[in-house]
Backbone bond lengths (Angstrom), bond angles and torsions (degrees), N, CA, C in turn:
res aa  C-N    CA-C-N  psi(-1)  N-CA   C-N-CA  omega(-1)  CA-C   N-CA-C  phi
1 X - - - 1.439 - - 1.527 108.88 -
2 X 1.537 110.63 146.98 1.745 96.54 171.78 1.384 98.26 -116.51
3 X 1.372 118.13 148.91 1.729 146.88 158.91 1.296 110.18 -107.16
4 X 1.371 98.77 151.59 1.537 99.80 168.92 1.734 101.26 -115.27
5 X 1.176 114.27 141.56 1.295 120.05 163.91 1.412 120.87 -154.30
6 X 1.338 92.34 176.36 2.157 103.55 -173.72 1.469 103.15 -113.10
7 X 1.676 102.92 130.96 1.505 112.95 -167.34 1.735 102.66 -84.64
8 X 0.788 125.72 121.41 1.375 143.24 -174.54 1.493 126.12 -99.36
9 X 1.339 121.03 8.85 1.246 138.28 143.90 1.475 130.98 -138.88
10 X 1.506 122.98 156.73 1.537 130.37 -159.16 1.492 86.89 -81.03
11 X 1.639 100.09 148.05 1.510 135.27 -159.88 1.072 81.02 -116.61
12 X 1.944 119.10 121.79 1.180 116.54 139.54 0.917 134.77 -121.68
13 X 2.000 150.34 165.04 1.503 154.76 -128.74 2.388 80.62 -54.51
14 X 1.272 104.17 -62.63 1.475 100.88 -153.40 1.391 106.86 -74.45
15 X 1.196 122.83 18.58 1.832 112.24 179.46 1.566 106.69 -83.97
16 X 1.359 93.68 156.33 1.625 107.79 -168.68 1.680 111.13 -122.47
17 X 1.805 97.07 5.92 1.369 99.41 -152.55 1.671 93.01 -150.81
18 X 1.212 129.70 176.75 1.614 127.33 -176.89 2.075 90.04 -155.38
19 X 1.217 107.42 129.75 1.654 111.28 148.71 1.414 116.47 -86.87
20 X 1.690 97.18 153.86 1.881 85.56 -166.60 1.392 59.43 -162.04
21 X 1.798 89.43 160.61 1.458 120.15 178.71 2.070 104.24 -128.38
22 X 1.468 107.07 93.86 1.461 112.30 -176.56 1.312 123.21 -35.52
23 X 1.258 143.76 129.94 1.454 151.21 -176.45 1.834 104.45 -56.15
24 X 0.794 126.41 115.22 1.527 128.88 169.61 1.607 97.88 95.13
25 X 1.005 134.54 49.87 1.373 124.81 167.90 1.719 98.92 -112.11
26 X 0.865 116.06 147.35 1.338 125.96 -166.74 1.535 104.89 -102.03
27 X 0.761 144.46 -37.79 1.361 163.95 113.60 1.815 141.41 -35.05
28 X 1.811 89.84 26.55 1.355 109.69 167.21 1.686 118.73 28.12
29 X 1.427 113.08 6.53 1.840 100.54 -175.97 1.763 115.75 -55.34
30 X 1.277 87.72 149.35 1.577 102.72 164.96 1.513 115.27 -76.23
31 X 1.364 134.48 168.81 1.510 123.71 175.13 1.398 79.93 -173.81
32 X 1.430 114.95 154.03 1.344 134.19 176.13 1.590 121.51 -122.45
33 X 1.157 122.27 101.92 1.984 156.83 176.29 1.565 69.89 -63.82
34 X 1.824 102.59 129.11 1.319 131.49 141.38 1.586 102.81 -88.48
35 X 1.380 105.08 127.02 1.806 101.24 164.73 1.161 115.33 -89.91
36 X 1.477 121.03 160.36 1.020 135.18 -174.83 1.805 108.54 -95.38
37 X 1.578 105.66 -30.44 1.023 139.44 154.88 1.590 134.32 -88.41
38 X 1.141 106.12 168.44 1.917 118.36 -174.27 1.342 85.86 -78.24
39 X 1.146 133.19 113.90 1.311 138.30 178.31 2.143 105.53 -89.06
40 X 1.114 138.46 -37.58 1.421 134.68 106.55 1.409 113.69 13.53
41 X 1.020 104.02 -112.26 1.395 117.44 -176.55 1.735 116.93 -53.80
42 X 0.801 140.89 29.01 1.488 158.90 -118.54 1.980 101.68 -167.38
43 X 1.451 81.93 -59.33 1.490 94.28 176.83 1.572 109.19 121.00
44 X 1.087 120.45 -2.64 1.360 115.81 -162.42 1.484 106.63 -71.70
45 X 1.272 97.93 157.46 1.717 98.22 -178.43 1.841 104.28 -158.92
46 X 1.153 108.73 150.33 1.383 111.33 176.69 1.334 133.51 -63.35
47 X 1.736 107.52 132.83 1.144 103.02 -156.56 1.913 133.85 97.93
48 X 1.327 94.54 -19.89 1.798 117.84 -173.78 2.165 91.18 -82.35
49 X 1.341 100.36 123.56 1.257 86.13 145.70 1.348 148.57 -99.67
50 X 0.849 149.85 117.52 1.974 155.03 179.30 1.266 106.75 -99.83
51 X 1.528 97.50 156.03 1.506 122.88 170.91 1.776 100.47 -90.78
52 X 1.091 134.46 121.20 1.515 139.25 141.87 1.438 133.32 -77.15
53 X 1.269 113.89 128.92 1.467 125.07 170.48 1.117 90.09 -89.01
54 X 2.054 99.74 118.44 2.009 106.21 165.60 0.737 107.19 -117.78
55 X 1.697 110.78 167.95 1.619 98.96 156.78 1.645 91.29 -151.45
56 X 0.829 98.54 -176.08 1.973 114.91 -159.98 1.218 112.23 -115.71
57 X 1.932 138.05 120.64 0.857 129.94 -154.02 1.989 92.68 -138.25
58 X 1.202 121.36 114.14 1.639 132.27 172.92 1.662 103.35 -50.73
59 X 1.131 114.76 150.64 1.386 113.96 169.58 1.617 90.01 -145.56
60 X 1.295 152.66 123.61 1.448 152.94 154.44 1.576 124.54 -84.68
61 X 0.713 128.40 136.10 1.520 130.96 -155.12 1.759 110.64 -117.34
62 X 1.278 154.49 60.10 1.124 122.27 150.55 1.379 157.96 -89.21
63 X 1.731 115.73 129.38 1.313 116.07 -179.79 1.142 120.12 -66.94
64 X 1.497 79.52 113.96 2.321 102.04 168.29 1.800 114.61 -27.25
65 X 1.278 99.49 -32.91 1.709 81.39 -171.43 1.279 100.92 -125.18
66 X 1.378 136.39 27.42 1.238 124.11 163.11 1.644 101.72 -142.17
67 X 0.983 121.43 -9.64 1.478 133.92 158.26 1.801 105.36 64.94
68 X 1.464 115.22 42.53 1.084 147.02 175.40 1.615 122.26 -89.66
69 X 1.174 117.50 118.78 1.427 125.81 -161.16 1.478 96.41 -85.38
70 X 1.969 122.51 145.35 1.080 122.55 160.69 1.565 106.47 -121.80
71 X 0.945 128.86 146.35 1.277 104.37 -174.17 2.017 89.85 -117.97
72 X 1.718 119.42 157.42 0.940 103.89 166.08 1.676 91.74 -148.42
73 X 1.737 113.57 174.37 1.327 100.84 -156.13 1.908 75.29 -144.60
74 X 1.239 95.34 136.66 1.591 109.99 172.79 1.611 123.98 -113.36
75 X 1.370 102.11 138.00 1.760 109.11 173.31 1.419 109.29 -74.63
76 X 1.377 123.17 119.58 1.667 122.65 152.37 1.115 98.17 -87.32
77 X 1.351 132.22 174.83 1.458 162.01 135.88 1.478 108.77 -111.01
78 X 1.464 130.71 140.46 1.237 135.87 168.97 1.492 121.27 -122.91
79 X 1.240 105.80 -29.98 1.862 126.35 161.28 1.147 122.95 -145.95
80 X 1.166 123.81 161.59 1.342 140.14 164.67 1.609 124.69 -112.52
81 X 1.115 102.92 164.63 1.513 103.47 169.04 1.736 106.80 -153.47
82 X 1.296 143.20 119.90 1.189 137.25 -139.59 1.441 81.83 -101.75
83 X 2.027 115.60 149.52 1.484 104.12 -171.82 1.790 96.95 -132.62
84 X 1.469 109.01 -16.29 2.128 111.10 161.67 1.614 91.08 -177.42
85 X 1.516 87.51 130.73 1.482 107.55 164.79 1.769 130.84 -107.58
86 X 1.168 128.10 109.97 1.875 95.85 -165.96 1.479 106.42 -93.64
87 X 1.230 95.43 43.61 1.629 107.98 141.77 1.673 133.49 -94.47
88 X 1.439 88.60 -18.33 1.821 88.41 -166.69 1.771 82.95 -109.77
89 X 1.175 134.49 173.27 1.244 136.04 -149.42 1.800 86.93 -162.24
């Protein structure tokens, strides 16, 4: 699926990952895009908005001694496409 959103924290050389705050959420949450890519090297920078290609990855969790399911659900990113930056003028 693609979203567009605004990255909401500074990208640095070793991140593997970007926070972004989704366009139309009413409820401003943060959520954290694993890249597939150097998101750095990419260009991204805080504050820039882009469109993301995601996709959604299950992770299931059970504890050894209570044998209790957690379930947790992860952001990929696979591309981008940058959509206004108020850096470039």
């Amino acid at each position: 699926m693609k979203l567009k959103a605004t990255i909401r924290e500074e990208i640095h050389p070793d991140d593997k990952s970007v926070i972004v705050e989704f366009r139309g959420d009413e409820n401003k949450r943060h959520f954290e895009l694993n890249c597939t890519f150097d998101p750095y090297q990419q260009g991204l920078r805080k504050w820039d908005t882009w469109e993301f290609k995601i996709r959604l990855e299950s992770e299931i969790f059970i504890d050894p001694k209570t044998e209790v399911k957690s379930y947790f659900t992860h952001l990929f990113c696979d591309q981008v496409t940058e959509v206004n930056s108020p850096y470039i003028k």
